[in-house]
C-alpha positions, 0 to 999 in steps of 0.5 A: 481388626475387631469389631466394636460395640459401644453401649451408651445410654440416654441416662442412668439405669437404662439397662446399659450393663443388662445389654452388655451382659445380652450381647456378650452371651449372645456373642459368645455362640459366634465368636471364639474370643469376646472382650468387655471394656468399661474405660472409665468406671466410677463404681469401684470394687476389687477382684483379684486384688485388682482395681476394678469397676463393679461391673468389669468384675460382673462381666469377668466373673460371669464370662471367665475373662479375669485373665484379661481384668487388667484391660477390661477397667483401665481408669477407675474414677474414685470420690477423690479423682474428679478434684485430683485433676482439677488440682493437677495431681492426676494428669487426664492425658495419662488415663486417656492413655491408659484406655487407648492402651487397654483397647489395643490390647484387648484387639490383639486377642478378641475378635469383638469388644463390647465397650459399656459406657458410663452412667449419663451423658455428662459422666467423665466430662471434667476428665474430657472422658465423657461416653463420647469422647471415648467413643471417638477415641476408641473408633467404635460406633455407638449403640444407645440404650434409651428408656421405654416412652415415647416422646421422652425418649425422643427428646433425650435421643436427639439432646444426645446425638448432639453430644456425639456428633461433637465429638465426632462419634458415630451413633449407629442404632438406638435400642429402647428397653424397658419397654411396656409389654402391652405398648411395645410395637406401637411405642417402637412404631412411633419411634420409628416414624420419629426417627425415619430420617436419621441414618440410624434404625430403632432396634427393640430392646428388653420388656420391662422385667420386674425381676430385675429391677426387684432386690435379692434379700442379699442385696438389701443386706447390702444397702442397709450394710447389714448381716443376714441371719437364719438361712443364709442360703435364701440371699440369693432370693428376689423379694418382688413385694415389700410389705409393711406389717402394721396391720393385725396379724392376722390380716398381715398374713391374709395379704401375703403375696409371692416372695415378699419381704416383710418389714416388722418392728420389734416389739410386735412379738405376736407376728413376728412368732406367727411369721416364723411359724409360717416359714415352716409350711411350704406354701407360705415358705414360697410367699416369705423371703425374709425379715427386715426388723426395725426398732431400738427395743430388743427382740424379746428373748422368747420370740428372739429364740423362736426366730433362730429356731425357725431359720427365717431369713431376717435383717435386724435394723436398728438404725432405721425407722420402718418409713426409712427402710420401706424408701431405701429399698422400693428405692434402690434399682437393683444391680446385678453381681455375679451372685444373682444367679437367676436374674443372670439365667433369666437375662440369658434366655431372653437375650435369645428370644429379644436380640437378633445378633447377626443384624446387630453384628452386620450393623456394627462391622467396621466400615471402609474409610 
């Protein structure tokens, strides 16, 4: 019988998919064959030509496991599902099925399967799929993945237990992430103590890493729905600050700091050239990813051939307004794709330095009866 992690959460972007990625790397070194499961995904995408859920094609991609895609996303959840079954056109017996079937098989060849829960809580309960349905339907024993505080994760904890204890789903450790760095042992301290009396320990997750939470310039590309242009090669690149450039030209470049997205109207024709020229020198390439630029005027025709001479990376928002932009993407939780080979590596090591594998294993080992 393989063994059964399944990773739920306390709420939306706790790190849920960061863990899974974690735990599959480290899982790898141990076992010959490791699968991924995503039963309900309400993130639709398409890798293969399959049907999938967006980070069932993240963990395939990253992990070589596409031989196994059709299992790892057996129900994915489209704008339309919810109201499909309400009106009787899908039947949710059918997709709970479908995950049952997809469990087995994945047991038949793995010998451990991380299972990654879906979003909060209440996510698939109109389809009587929600995490602890599934959980109990799949007989693996949950790992809950909470935020970093202390009496909120408290609060949260105990609001969902109740949920899985309903349905009879065993809920084995908890694992706080994001955690403060400067806080860390005395917040896990105090969780501790607060959960002394439940058959559960409190493992310690991720510190909080701004590198993951921050966007690639490809990322917001994607928000915006918008093309990169000049040098496609920096997508890939993590923009940790997003700067406003209001200020005089001068003063906007004296306040440059480390990878920073600049977000420039287009008819300040002086700094965006002065920028442009900046991209050129080394010691400001490392400080510049790239441009966003709003406005409805066009790029002046000098500047606009000084910009592509240049090759600094920049996206032309015609559609937003610079206070729109600036809350767009400080807004966005980056997720991670396939594509973001830094985040990826950085997550990998500190899987290593973070996770104690062996007692996460022996905690999670199928039990008698």
């Amino acid at each position: 019988m393989a063994r059964k992690i399944f990773i739920a959460a306390t709420g939306q972007n706790s790190g849920k998919t960061t863990v899974s990625l974690s735990l599959m790397h480290l899982a790898q070194k141990k076992y010959k064959k490791v699968g991924f499961m995503k039963p309900l995904g309400p993130k639709p995408a398409v890798l293969n030509g399959v049907d999938v859920d967006k980070d069932a094609a993240l963990m395939a991609q990253v992990f070589k496991l596409t031989r196994d895609l059709r299992y790892m996303s057996p129900v994915v959840v489209h704008p339309h599902t919810t109201r499909q079954v309400l009106d009787g056109q899908l039947d949710p017996g059918e997709m709970r099925q479908r995950i049952v079937h997809a469990c087995a098989e994945l047991e038949k060849r793995c010998e451990l399967i991380i299972i990654e829960g879906s979003g909060h809580p209440g996510v698939g309960s109109v389809l009587r799929l929600s995490n602890a349905h599934i959980a109990r339907m799949l007989d693996a024993p949950v790992l809950m993945v909470t935020g970093g505080g202390i009496g909120n994760v408290i609060d949260s904890v105990y609001a969902n237990l109740a949920i899985f204890e309903k349905q009879g789903a065993e809920v084995r450790a908890i694992l706080p992430n994001k955690l403060i760095p400067e806080k860390r042992d005395i917040t896990l301290d105090y969780l501790r103590r607060a959960f002394a009396g439940e058959p559960f320990p409190v493992l310690g997750g991720f510190n909080y890493q701004p590198v993951l939470a921050n966007p690639t310039l490809g990322r917001i590309g994607r928000i915006l729905d918008l093309p990169l242009n000049g040098n496609k090669r920096e997508a890939k690149r993590i923009v940790h600050h997003v700067q406003i450039g209001a200020a005089s030209t001068q003063r906007v470049a004296e306040l440059l700091k480390e990878a920073t997205g600049l977000i420039v109207t287009s008819s300040r024709d002086e700094l965006l050239v002065t920028l442009a020229n900046m991209y050129q020198i080394p010691e400001y390439r490392e400080k510049i990813v790239g441009l966003i630029i709003p406005g409805i005027l066009p790029v002046s025709k000098i500047t606009q051939q000084i910009l592509d001479r240049s090759n600094i990376p920049y996206l032309r928002a015609q559609k937003h307004t610079t206070a729109e932009l600036y809350k767009l993407i400080t807004e966005d939780v980056s997720k991670l794709t396939a594509e973001d080979t830094e985040k990826l590596d950085l997550v990998r090591s500190l899987a290593e330095f973070r996770f104690d594998f062996d007692t996460l294993d022996e905690l999670f080992a199928p039990r008698p009866g």
